[in-house]
C-alpha positions as CSV (number, residue, x, y, z in Angstrom):
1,X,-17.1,40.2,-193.0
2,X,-15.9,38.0,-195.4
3,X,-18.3,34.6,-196.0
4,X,-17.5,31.4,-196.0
5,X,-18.7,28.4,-198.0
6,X,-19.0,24.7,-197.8
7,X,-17.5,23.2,-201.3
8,X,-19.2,19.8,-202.4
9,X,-17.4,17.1,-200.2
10,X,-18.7,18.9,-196.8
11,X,-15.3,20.7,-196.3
12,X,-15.4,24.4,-196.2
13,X,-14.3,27.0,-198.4
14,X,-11.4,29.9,-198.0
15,X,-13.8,32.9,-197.2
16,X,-14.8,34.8,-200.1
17,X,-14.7,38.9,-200.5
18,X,-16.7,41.3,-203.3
19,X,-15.0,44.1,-204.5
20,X,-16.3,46.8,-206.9
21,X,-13.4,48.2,-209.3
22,X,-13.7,51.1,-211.6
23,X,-13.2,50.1,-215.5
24,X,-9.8,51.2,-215.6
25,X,-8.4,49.4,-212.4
26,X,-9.8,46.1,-213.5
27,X,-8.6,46.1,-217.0
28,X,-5.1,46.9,-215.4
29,X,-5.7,43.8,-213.2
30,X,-6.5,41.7,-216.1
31,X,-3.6,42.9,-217.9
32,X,-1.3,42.1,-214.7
33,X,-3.1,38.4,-214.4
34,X,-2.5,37.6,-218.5
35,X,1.1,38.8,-217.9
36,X,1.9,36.4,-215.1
37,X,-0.7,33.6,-216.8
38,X,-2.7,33.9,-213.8
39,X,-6.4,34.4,-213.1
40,X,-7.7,37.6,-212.2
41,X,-8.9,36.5,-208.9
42,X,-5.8,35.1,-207.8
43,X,-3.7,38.1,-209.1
44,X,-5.7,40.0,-206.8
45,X,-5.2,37.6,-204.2
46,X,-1.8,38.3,-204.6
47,X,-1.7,42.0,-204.8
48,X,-3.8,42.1,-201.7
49,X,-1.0,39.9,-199.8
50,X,1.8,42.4,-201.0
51,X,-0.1,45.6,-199.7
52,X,-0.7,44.2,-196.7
53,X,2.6,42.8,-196.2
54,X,4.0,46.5,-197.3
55,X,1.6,48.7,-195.2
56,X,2.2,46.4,-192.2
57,X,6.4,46.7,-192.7
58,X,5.6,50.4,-193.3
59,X,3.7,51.3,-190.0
60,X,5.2,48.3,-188.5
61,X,1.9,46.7,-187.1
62,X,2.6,42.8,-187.4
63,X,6.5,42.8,-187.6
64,X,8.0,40.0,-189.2
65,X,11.4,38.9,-189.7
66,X,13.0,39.5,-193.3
67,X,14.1,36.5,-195.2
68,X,17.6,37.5,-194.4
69,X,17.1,37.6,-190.9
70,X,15.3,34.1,-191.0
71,X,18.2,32.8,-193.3
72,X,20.7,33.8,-190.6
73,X,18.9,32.8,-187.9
74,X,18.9,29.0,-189.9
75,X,22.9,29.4,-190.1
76,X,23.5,30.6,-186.6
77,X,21.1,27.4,-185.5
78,X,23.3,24.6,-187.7
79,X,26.4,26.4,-186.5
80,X,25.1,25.5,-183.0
81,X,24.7,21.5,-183.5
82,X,27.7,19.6,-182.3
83,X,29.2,17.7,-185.2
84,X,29.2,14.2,-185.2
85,X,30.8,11.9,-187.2
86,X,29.0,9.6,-189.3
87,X,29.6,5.8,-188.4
88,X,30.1,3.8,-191.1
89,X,28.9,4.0,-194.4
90,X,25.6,5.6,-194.9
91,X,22.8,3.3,-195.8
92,X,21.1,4.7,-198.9
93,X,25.0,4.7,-200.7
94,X,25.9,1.2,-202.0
95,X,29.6,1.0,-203.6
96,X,30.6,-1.6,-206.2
97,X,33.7,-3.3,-205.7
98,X,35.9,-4.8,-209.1
């Protein structure tokens, strides 16, 4: 179980893991992380988000919807809305007349 921390100001902490690497994994870590100018805890972080996200689209245990799907699904919803025509000039546009 992962443990959780309280951080100075009382609020608490995104739960915290150990992991033990062998010497070879974690210099390849460090290598990824000084590539992509981030830390080595957060390019874990990230690694561990893209495994899961694979292995769970690969035995399809938390289907989600692609980005294509979700991108579609946002056309098909403004394709939906009546239009409407705007009445009068919009308010944030100002126009100088000669």
């Amino acid at each position: 179980m992962a443990t959780r921390q309280n951080s100075t100001n009382g609020k608490q902490k995104s739960p915290r893991i150990q992991v033990v690497l062998p010497e070879d994994l974690c210099e390849k870590l460090s290598q990824l992380a000084s590539q992509e100018s981030r830390t080595v805890s957060n390019m874990a972080k990230v690694l561990i988000q893209e495994g899961i996200k694979n292995h769970s689209l690969r035995d399809n245990l938390f289907p989600e919807k692609s980005e294509t799907n979700k991108t579609q699904d946002f056309i098909k919803a403004l394709e939906k809305q009546k239009t409407q025509r705007l009445k009068g000039v919009p308010k944030r546009l100002k126009f100088k007349r000669n």
